[in-house]
C-alpha positions in Angstrom: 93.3 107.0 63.9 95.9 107.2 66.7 96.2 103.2 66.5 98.2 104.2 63.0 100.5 106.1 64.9 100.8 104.3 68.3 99.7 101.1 68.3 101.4 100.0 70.8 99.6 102.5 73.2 96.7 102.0 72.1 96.8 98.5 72.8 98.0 99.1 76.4 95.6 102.1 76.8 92.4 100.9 75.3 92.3 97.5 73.2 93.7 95.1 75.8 90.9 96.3 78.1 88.6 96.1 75.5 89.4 92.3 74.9 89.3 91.2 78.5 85.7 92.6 78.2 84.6 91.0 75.1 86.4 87.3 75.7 89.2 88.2 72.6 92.8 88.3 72.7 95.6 90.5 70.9 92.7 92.4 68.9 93.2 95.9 67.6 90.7 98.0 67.8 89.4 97.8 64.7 89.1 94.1 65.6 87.6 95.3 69.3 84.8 97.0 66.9 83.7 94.4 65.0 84.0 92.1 67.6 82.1 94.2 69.8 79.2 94.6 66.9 78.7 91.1 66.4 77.4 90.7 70.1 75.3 94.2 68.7 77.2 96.0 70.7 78.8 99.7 70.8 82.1 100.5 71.8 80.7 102.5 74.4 79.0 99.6 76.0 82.0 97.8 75.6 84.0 100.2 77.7 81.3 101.0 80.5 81.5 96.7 81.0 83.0 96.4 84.8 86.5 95.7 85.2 87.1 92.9 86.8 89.9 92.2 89.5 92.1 90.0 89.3 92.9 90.2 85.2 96.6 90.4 84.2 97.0 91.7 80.8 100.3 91.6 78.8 101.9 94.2 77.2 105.3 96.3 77.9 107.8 94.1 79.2 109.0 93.7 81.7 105.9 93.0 84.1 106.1 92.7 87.3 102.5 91.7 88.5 99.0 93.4 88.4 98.8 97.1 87.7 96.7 99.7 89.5 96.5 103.5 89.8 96.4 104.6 92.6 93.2 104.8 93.8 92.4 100.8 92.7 95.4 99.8 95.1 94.3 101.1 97.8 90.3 100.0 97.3 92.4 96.4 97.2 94.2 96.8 99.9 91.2 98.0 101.5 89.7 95.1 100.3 92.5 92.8 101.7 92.0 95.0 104.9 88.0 93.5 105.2 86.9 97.0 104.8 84.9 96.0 103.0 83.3 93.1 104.9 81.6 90.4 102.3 80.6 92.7 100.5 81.5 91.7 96.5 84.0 94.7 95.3 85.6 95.1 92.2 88.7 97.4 93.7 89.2 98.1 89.7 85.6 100.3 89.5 87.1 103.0 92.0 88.2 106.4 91.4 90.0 108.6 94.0 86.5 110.2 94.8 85.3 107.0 95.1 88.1 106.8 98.1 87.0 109.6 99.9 83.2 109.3 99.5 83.2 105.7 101.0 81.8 105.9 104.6 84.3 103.9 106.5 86.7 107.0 107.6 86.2 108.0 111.6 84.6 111.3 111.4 85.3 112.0 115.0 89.1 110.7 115.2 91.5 113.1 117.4 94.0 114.6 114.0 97.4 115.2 115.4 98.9 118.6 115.9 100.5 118.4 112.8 97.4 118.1 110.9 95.5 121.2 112.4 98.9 123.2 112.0 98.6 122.5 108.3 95.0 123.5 108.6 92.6 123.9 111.3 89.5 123.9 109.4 89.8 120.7 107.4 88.1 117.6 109.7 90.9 115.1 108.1 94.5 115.5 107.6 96.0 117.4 104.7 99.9 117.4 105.1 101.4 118.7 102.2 100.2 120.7 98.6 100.2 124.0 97.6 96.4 123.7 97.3 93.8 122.9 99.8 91.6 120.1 99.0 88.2 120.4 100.4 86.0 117.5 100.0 84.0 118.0 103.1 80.6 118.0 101.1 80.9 114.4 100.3 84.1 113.3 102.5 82.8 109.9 103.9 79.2 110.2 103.0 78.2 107.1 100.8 77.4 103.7 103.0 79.5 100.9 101.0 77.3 97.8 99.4 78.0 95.1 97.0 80.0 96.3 93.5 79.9 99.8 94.4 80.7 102.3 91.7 80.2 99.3 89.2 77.0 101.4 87.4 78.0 104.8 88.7 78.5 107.0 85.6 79.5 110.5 85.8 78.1 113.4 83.5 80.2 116.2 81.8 80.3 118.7 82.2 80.1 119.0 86.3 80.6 115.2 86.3 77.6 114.5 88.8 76.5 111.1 89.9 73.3 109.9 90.2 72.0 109.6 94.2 73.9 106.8 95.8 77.1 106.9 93.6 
């Protein structure tokens, strides 16, 4: 329905992800649909297929390389970094909890002055914001392994993970 009215969005927003997962090109999604149900599949499997890094889709000009949000980059950076080890990663897969759950933060580093003055309570360092963000529960608590967060669905309406994730 919103295809009608935006199709241009919804071919950056959904359908041009849905191709790269399905082996198409420039399909709509009513296309996406039927391609997707000749392999007998939903669109729901479609969309929980792994993203893989490294694809460059097309779309609003001008481009200007690969496109992340925010919390992709810096699992790709991270990546870059050897964070990571050998460990086969798809940077794409992560979520900014994703960021903070991964155990490779130093629990026991020394945070500068400035970071207890903006709260002494908080074992990382939380500069700025008018809200605090406490994510000491899970803050560096899940060992990383091969294509984390690749199977690691979350459930409305809490959005828990299964054990691992």
């Amino acid at each position: 329905m919103l295809e009608a009215v935006m199709p241009k969005t919804i071919q950056n927003m959904f359908a041009a992800g849905m191709n790269k997962r399905l082996g198409t090109e420039g399909l709509n999604m009513k296309g996406v649909a039927a391609a997707a149900a000749e392999k007998g599949m939903s669109i729901q499997d479609v969309m929980a297929m792994v993203e893989q890094d490294g694809w460059i889709y097309t779309g609003l000009e001008p481009r200007d390389g690969m496109a992340f949000v925010c919390s992709a980059y810096t699992a790709s950076v991270w990546k870059a970094a050897g964070i990571f080890g050998d460990d086969e990663i798809n940077a794409t897969e992560w979520t900014p909890r994703d960021m903070y759950v991964a155990d490779v933060f130093d629990k026991n580093f020394n945070r500068p002055q400035q970071c207890i003055d903006a709260d002494p309570n908080l074992p990382y360092c939380q500069l700025i914001g008018k809200y605090r963000v406490d994510i000491t529960h899970e803050w560096s608590s899940v060992k990383t392994y091969a294509h984390m967060n690749e199977h690691c669905g979350s459930y409305y309406p809490d959005y828990s993970r299964q054990p691992g994730c």
